[in-house]
N, C-alpha and C positions, 0 to 999 in steps of 0.2 A: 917757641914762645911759651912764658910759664903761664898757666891761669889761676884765676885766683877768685875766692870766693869773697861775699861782704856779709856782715851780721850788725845786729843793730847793740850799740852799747847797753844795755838794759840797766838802768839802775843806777849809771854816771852821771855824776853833774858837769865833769868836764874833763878835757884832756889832760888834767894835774891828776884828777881824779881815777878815771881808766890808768896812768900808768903808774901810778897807787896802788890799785887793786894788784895790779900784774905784780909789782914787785913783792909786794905779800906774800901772792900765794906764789912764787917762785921759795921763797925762803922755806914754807910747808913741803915743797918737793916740784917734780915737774910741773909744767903749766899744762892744763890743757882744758878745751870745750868738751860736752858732748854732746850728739845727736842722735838720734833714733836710726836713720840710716848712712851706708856708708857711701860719697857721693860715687856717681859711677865714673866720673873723670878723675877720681883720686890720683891716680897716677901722672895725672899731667900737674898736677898741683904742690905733689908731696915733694916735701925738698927743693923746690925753686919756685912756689907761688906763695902767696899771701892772703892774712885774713887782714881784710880792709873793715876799718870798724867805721859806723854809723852811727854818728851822735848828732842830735838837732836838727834832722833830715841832710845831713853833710858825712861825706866820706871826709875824715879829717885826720885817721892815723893808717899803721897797718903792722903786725906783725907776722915776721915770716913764718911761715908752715914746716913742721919739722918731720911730721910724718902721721901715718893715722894708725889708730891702735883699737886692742880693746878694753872696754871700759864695764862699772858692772852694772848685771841687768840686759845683757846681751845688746847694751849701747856701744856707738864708736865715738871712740875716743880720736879729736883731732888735739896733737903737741902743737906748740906754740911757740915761738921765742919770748920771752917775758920781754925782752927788748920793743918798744915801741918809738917808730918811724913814724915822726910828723911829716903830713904829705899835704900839697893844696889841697885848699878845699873844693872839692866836687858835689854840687848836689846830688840827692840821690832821697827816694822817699825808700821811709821803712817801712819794712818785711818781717813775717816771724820767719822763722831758719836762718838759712843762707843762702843765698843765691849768685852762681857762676859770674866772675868778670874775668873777660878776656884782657889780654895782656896791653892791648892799646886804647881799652878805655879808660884804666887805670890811675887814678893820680899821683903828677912828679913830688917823689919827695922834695920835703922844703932844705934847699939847703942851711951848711953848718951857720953860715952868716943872716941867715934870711928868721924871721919870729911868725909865730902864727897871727894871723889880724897882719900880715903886712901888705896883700892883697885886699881886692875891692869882696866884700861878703859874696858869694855863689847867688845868692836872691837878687840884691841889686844889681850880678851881672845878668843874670839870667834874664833883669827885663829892661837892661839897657841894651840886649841883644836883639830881643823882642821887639825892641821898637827900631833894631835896625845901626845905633849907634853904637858899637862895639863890633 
């Protein structure tokens, strides 16, 4: 099973927005983040996990992981596919870095026929859960 880590969108106003920015800086050259360290599961990750991005306390995209590199400044550099995969929404509070998601907590991309908002918001389930009715 692949893992995958999540990061917080920084600076997005929204999912037109984030896969805006990707396709930009694809056109500059490769995509990628960096970080300070390199994670120690990398290799469960690189080439079959995902960076699940975190916009508005919601997991709502992801793109795949392509492999982890170096970057400069003695950072790692993680690739990225420019490509972004809308996924339901999962709540999820943010984080600075990134932080490990296992491969079952993860959320189902939205399929080809399905829009984002065609689910109930992750808030409103979360407390129609809480009260038991869902």
């Amino acid at each position: 099973m692949p893992l995958h880590i999540t990061k917080v969108a920084f600076g997005t106003t929204g999912v037109e927005h984030l896969a805006e920015r990707l396709r930009a800086r694809a056109e500059a050259g490769p995509v990628f983040l960096t970080t300070r360290y390199l994670p120690k599961r990398h290799e469960e990750i690189a080439g079959q996990g995902s960076l699940f991005w975190i916009l508005k306390h919601q997991l709502i995209a992801r793109s795949p992981i392509l492999s982890f590199g170096e970057a400069e400044g003695g950072r790692v550099a993680i690739h990225i596919d420019p490509v972004l995969i809308l996924t339901h929404a999962r709540p999820k509070r943010a984080h600075q870095g990134w932080r490990y998601l296992e491969d079952c907590d993860a959320p189902v991309d939205l399929g080809d026929d399905m829009v984002v908002g065609d689910q109930m918001p992750a808030a409103l389930m979360g407390k129609l859960s809480g009260l038991g009715l869902l």
